[in-house]
C-alpha positions in Angstrom: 199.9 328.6 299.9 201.1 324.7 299.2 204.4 323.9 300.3 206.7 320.6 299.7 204.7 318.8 303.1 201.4 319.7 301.5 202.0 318.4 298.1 203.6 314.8 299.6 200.3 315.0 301.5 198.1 315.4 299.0 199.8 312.5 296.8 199.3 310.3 299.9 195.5 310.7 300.2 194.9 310.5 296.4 193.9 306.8 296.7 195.0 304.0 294.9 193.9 304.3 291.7 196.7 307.5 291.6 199.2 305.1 291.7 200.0 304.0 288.8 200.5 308.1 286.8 202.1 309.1 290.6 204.8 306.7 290.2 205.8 306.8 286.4 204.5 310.5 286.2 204.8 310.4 282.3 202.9 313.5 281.4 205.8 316.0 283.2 208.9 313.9 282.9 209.7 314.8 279.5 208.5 317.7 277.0 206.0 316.3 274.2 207.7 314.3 271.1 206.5 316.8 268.7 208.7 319.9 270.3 211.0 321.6 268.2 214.5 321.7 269.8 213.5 325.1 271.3 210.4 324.8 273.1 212.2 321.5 274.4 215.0 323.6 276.5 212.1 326.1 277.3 210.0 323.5 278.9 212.8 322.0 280.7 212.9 325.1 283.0 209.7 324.8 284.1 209.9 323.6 287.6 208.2 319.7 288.0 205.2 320.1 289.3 205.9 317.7 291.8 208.4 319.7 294.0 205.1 321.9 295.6 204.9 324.3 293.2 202.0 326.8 293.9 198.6 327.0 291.5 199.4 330.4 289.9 195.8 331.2 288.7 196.8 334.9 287.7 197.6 336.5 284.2 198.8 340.1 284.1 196.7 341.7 281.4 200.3 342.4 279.3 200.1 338.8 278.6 196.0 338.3 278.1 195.3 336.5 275.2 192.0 335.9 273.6 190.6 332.4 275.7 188.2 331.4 272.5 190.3 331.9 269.6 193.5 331.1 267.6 195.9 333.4 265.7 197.0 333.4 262.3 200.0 332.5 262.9 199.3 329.0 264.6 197.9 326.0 262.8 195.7 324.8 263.9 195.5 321.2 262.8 198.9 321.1 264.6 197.7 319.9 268.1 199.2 317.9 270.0 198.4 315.4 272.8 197.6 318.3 275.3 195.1 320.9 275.5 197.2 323.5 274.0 197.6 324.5 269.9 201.2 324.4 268.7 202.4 327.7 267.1 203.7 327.0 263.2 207.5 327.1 262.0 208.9 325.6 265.7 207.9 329.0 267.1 207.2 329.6 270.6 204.5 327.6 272.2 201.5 329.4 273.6 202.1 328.1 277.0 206.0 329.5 277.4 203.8 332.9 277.4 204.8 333.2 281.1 207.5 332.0 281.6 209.5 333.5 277.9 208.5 336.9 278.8 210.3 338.9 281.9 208.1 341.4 282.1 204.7 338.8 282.5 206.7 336.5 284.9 204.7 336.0 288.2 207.0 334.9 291.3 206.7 331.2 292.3 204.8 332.1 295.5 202.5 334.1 294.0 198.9 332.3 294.0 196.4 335.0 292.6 193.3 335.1 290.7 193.2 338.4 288.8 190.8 338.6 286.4 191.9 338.7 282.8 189.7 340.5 279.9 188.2 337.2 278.3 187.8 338.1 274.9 187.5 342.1 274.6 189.9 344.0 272.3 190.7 347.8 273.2 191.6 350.1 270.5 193.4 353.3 270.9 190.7 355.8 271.7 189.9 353.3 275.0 187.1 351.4 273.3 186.6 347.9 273.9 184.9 345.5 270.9 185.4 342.0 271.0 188.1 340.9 269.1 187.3 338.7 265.6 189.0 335.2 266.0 188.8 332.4 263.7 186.1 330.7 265.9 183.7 333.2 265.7 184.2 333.0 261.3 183.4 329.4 261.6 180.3 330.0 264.2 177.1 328.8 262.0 174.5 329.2 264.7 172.1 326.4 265.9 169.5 324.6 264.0 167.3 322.2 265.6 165.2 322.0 262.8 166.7 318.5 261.6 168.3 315.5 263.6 171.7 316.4 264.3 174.8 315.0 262.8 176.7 312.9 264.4 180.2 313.7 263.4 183.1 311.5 265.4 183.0 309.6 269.6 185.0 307.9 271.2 183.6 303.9 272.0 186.6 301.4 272.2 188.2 303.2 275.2 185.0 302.3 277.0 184.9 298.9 276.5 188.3 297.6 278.0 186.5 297.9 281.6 183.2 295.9 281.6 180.6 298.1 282.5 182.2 301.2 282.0 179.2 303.4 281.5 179.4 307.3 281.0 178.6 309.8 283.9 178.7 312.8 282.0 181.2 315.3 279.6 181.8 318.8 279.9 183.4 321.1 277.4 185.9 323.3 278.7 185.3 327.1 278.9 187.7 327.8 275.9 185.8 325.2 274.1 189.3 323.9 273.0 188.6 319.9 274.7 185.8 318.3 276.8 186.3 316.1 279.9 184.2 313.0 280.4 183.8 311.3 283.6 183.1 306.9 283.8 182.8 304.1 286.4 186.0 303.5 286.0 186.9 306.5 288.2 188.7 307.7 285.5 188.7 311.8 284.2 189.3 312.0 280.2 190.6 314.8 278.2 189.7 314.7 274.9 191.0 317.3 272.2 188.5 319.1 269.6 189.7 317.4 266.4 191.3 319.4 264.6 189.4 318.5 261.0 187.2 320.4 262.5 188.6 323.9 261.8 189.3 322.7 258.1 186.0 321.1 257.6 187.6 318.0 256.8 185.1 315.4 257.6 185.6 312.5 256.0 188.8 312.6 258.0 187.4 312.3 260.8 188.2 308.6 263.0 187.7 308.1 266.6 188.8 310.3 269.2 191.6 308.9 271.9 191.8 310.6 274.7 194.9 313.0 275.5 195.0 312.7 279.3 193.6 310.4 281.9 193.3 310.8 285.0 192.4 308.3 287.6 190.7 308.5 290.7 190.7 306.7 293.9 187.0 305.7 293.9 183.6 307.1 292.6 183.9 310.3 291.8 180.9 312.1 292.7 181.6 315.6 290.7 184.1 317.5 288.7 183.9 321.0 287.3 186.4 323.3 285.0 188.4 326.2 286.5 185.9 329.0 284.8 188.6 331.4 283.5 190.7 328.2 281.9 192.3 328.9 278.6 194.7 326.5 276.6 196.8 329.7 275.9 197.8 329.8 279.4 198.9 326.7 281.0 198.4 327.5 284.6 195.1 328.3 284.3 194.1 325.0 283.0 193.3 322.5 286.0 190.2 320.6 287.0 188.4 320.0 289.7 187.3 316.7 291.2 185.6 314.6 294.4 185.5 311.1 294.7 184.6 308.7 298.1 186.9 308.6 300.6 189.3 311.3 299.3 189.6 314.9 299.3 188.8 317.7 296.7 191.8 317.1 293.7 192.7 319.5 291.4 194.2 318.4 288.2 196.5 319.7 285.9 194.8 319.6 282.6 198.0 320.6 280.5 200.1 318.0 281.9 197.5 315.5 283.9 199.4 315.6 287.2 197.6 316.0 290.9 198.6 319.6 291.5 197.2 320.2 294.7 194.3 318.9 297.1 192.1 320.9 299.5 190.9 318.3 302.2 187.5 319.1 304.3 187.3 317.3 307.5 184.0 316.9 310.0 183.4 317.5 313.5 185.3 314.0 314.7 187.9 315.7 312.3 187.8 312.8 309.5 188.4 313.1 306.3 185.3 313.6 304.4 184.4 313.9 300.5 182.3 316.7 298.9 179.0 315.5 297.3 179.2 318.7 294.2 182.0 321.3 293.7 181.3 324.9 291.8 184.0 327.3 291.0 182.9 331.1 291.8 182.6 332.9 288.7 186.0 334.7 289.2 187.4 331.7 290.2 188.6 332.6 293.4 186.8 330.2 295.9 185.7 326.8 295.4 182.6 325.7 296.8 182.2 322.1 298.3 178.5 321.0 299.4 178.4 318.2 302.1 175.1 316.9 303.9 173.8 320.2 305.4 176.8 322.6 304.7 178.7 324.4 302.1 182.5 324.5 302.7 184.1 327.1 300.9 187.6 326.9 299.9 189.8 329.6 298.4 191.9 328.4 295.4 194.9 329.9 296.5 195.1 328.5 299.7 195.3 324.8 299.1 195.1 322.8 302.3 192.1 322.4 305.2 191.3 325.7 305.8 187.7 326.4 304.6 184.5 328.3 305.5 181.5 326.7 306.8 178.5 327.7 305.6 175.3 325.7 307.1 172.2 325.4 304.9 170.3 324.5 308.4 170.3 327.1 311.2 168.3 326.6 314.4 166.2 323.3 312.8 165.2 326.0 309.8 166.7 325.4 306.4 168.3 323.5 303.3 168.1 319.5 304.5 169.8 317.0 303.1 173.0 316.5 300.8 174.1 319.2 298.7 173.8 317.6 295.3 174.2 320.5 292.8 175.5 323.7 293.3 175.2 326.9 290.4 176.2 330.8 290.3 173.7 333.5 289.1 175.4 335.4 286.2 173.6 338.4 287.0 172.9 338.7 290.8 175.6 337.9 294.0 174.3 334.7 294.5 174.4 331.1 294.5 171.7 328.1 294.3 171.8 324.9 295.9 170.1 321.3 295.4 169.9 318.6 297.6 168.6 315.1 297.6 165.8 316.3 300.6 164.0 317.5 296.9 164.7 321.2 298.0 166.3 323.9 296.2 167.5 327.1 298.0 169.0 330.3 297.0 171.6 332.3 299.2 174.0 335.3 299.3 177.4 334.9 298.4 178.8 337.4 300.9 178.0 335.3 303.8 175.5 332.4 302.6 172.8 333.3 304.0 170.1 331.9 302.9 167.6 334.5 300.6 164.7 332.1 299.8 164.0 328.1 299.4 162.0 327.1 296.9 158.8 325.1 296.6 159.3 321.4 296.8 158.3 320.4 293.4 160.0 317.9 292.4 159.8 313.8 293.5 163.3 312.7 293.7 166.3 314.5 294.6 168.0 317.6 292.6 170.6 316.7 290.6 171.4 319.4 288.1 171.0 323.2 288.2 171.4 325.7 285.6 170.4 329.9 285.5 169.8 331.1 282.2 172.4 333.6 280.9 170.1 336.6 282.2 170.1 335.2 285.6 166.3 335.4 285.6 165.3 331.7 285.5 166.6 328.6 287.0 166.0 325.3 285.8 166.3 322.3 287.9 166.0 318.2 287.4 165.8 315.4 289.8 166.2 311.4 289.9 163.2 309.8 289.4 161.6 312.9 288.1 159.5 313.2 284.5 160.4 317.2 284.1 162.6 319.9 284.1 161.3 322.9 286.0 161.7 326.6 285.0 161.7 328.7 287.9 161.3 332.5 287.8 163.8 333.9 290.2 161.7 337.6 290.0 158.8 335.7 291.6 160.9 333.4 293.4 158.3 329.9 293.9 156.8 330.3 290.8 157.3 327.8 288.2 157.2 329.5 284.8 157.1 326.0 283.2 158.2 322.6 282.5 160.0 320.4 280.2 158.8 316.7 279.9 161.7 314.2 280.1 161.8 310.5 281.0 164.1 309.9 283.9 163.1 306.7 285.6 166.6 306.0 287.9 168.7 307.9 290.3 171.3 308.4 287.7 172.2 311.9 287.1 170.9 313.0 284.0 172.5 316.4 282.5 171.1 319.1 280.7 172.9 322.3 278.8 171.8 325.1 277.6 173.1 327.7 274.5 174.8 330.9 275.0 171.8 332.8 274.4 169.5 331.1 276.8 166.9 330.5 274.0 167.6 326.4 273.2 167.8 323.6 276.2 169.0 320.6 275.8 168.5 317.2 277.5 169.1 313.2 277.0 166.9 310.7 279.0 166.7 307.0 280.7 165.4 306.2 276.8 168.6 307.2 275.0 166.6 310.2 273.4 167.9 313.5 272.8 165.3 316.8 273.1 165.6 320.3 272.4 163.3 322.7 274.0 162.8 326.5 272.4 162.0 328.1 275.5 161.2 331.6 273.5 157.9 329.2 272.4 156.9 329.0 276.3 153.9 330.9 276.7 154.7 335.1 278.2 151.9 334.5 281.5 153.7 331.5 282.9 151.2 329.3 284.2 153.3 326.4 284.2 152.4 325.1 281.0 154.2 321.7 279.3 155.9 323.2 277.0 156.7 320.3 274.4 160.1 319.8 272.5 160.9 320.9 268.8 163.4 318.1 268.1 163.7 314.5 269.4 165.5 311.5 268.0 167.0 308.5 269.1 170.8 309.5 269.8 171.9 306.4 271.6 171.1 303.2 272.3 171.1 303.3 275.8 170.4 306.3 278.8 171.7 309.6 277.3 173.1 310.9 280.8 175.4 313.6 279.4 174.8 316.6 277.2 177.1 319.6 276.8 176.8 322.6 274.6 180.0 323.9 272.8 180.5 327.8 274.0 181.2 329.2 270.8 180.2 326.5 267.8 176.9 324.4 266.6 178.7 321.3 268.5 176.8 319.0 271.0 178.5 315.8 272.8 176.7 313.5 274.5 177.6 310.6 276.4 175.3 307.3 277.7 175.5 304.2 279.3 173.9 303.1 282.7 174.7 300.1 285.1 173.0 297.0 283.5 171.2 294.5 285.2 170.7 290.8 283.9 166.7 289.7 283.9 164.9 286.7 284.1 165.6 284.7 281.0 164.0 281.4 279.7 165.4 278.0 280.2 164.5 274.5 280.2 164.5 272.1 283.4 167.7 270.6 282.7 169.7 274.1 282.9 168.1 275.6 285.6 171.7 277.6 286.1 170.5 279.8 282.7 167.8 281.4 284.7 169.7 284.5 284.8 170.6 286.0 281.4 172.5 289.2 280.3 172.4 288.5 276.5 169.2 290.6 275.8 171.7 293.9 277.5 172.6 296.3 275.2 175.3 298.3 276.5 176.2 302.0 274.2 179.0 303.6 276.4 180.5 306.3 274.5 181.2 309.7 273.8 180.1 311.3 270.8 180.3 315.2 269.2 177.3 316.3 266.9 177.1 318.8 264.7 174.0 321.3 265.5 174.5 323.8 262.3 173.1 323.6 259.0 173.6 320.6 257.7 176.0 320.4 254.8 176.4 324.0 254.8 180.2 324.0 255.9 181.3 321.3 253.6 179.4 323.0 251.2 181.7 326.3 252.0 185.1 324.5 251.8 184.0 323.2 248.6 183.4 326.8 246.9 186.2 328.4 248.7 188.7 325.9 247.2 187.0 326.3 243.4 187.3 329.8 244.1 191.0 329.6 245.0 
C-alpha cells in the first residue's frame, strides 16, 4: 500500500519530462468544462490524486457494469475529453459510480483486485447470457476481402517535434480509446470518435488527443490494466517503462502519475524494465529485465517484488526479456528475449516448462497466443516471418507468415477475437492479413501467403491493433530517417549530405475492416424508414 512518502517519491524519480503536467497538474485541478453543476460538486469530493491516494483496482459486483457497452440512457456522441461517456440530461456520470453509491463504496486503503463479471448478464433462474449492448448491434464482422478504409488519424500532432515517428498504438480493453506511444517519450490517449456510433462519416476530422502523458526518456513498453473499463474510473490506468526511471502507472481518466513500482539490481540501483505484462486478473505486474522476471503486485506499489530468473545454474532463458504474453487457456506465461529465444514457464513459481527452438535471426519482439491458447506466434528484428508455434507439440513450427522487417524496430502484429485473421505492417509501409484457417491441418511449416495487402502508409507500418469488439484497425508508422548521399557539384561540396529525398508519414490512423458501405448504407434506410 502507497502512502504520502511513496507518492512524493515516485513524483521525484519520474524524470524531467514529468515536469511540466507535475507542476500545473491540469487534468485533476478542476472537474471538466462540460459538467453540469452536479457532477461538478460530486467530483470535487474526490480526493486529489496527489495526496497518496491508493490504486483501488476493485469493483463489488453490486456496481459491475458491462466494460464494452453503453446504455440507453447515455449519449453517446457526448464525450468528453476523457475516456469516459457522459450520461444525457446532466445525470450522474458513469465514474461517480463509486463514490455516489454507499453501499459500492470501497475504503481509501483498500487496494484489491476482485474480479468483476466482464460482460455476462444473470437472469432470475441463475443463468448467465451475455448481455446485448449497443456495440455488439453495430459489430459488422471482418472483411479482408477489399483494401480497408481509412476513416480518420491523427498527423499534425506528430509533426511539432522533428522526427517524431510512431512506436506503436494499442486499443484499450473496453475498446472505448487507444494509446499510442512516439519518440517524443510522450503516451497519447485518443478517444473513439464518437461519429462513429452514428455512422456519421463525413463528419469525421482529425483526432486530438485527450491526454498526454510525458515521459522522462525512451520508453521501452507500455500495456493497459486488462480489466480497464471507462465505466469505472479507478480501473482505468496504464502502465509504462522508460530509461533510467521506474515502472509508472498512469491514470488514464485524469492523466496523472498515480503510483510507481521501482526495481532495483544487486548494487541496489535503480534499474528500468525492458517489457511489462499485466496478469490476466490483473493482480501482478510482470517486469522482464536482462535474465530475470520481477514480479510486482499491483496493490503493493513500491520496491517489493519477486525475482524470477530465466537462467538457473548456467541453464536457461539468456538475454533481455523483450516481450512477455499470458496463455488464455493454460497457467502460464511466455517470454522473448533478444538472445533469439523464446521460453515458456509456470506462473505459480516461474519455472521454466520448455524453451523453444531458436528459429528466428534477430531478437523477439512481439508475442501473441491465439485465443485457444494453442498456438503462439512470435516476430523478431531483422527477421522476414512470423512463426506459428504449436504449444501441444511444443518446438514445432506449424507455419509461417512472410513479412519484410529489415531494422531493429519493433514491428507489431494483432490478431481478431476469434483467432482466425492476423494482422501485420512492415519496414515497406504495407499492411497484410493472414487467414490462418487457410494454413494447411499437417503443419509442416508451410509459407502460408496473405489474402490482403496494400500500401497503408508511406513509411514503416510499426503498429497494428485490432478493435476488441468492431471491424476497426489503427495503425501507426514512422521510423528514424537517415539523410543519404546526395549529388552535388564541386563548388558545394557541403550538399553532400541530403535529407530532401526523406519521406516522413508519422501518424496514427483508424480503418474500417467491415463491409464497405454497408453501415452508411444502413443509416441511410433507417432514417427513410423513420
Amino acid at each position: 500500500m502507497s502512502d504520502h512518502g511513496t507518492y512524493s517519491d515516485a513524483l521525484s524519480l519520474g524524470g524531467t519530462g514529468q515536469e511540466a503536467e507535475a507542476d500545473g497538474d491540469p487534468f485533476n485541478a478542476e472537474p471538466p468544462t462540460s459538467c453540469t453543476e452536479d457532477e461538478a460538486q460530486a467530483a470535487a469530493k474526490q480526493p486529489p490524486f496527489g495526496e497518496g491516494m491508493d490504486i483501488d483496482l476493485g469493483q463489488p459486483e453490486i456496481c459491475t457494469e458491462t466494460l464494452t457497452g453503453v446504455s440507453e440512457s447515455q449519449d453517446t456522441g457526448g464525450i468528453p475529453d476523457k475516456v469516459f461517456s457522459q450520461a444525457e440530461d446532466g445525470g450522474e456520470r458513469p465514474g461517480e459510480l463509486t463514490q455516489n453509491n454507499e453501499d459500492c463504496q470501497e475504503p481509501e486503503e483498500t487496494f484489491s483486485t476482485t474480479e468483476r463479471k466482464d460482460d455476462v448478464g444473470e437472469d432470475e433462474e441463475g443463468n448467465t447470457e451475455p448481455e446485448p449492448n449497443e456495440y455488439q448491434h453495430q459489430y459488422l464482422g471482418l472483411d479482408f476481402s477489399q483494401n480497408l478504409q481509412m476513416l480518420t488519424g491523427s498527423w499534425a500532432e506528430y509533426t511539432q517535434t522533428p522526427e517524431n515517428y510512431l512506436r506503436g498504438c494499442k486499443w484499450a480493453p473496453d475498446g472505448s480509446c487507444i494509446l499510442s506511444n512516439s519518440a517524443d517519450n510522450v503516451l497519447r490517449v485518443y478517444n473513439l470518435p464518437p461519429e462513429l456510433y452514428s455512422s456519421s462519416w463525413d463528419l469525421l476530422s482529425e483526432m486530438s488527443p485527450v491526454l498526454r502523458m510525458p515521459e522522462g526518456d525512451t520508453v521501452y513498453d507500455y500495456c493497459w490494466f486488462p480489466k480497464m473499463s471507462s465505466l469505472d474510473p479507478d480501473t482505468c490506468f496504464i502502465a509504462s517503462s522508460s530509461r533510467d526511471n521506474p515502472v509508472h502507472i498512469w491514470d488514464a481518466f485524469y492523466g496523472n502519475l498515480r503510483a510507481t513500482f521501482r526495481p532495483y539490481n544487486h548494487l541496489d540501483e535503480l534499474t528500468a524494465a525492458h517489457s511489462l505484462c499485466f496478469s490476466p486478473d490483473g493482480s501482478q505486474l510482470y517486469c522482464g529485465f536482462d535474465k530475470t522476471v520481477r514480479v510486482f503486485y499491483t496493490e503493493r506499489p513500491g520496491r517489493d517484488c519477486e525475482q524470477r530468473p530465466t537462467v538457473v545454474k548456467k541453464q536457461g532463458q539468456t538475454g533481455i526479456i523483450s516481450c512477455m504474453a499470458f496463455s488464455p487457456s493454460q497457467p502460464m506465461y511466455v517470454c522473448g528475449s533478444y538472445s533469439r529465444t523464446v521460453g515458456l514457464y509456470s506462473c505459480e513459481d516461474g519455472s521454466m516448462l520448455a524453451l523453444l527452438p531458436q528459429r528466428h535471426h534477430g531478437g523477439v519482439t512481439h508475442l501473441l497466443f491465439s485465443p485457444d491458447g494453442n498456438q503462439l506466434y512470435t516476430g523478431a528484428r531483422k527477421d522476414q516471418e512470423i512463426l506459428c508455434w504449436d504449444l501441444r507439440d511444443p518446438g514445432r513450427v506449424l507455419f509461417s507468415l512472410p513479412r519484410n522487417v529489415s531494422t531493429n524496430q519493433r514491428i507489431y502484429f494483432d490478431l481478431d477475437p476469434s483467432g482466425r485473421y492476423l494482422v501485420s505492417g512492415d519496414t515497406d509501409g504495407v499492411m497484410s492479413v493472414w487467414d490462418t484457417l487457410t494454413a494447411p491441418p499437417d503443419g509442416n511449416e508451410e509459407v502460408l501467403r496473405p489474402v490482403l495487402q496494400f500500401q497503408a502508409h508511406t513509411d514503416c507500418t510499426n503498429g497494428i491493433s485490432l478493435h476488441p469488439f468492431m471491424p476497426l484497425v489503427a495503425s501507426c508508422s514512422g521510423q528514424r530517417q537517415f539523410p543519404w548521399p546526395g549529388h552535388s557539384d564541386d563548388e558545394d561540396e557541403e550538399k553532400m549530405m541530403t535529407s530532401s529525398d526523406i519521406r516522413e508519414n508519422n501518424g496514427l490512423v483508424l480503418w474500417w475492416a467491415g463491409p464497405l458501405g454497408s453501415s452508411n448504407e444502413q443509416g441511410q434506410e433507417e432514417g427513410s424508414t423513420a
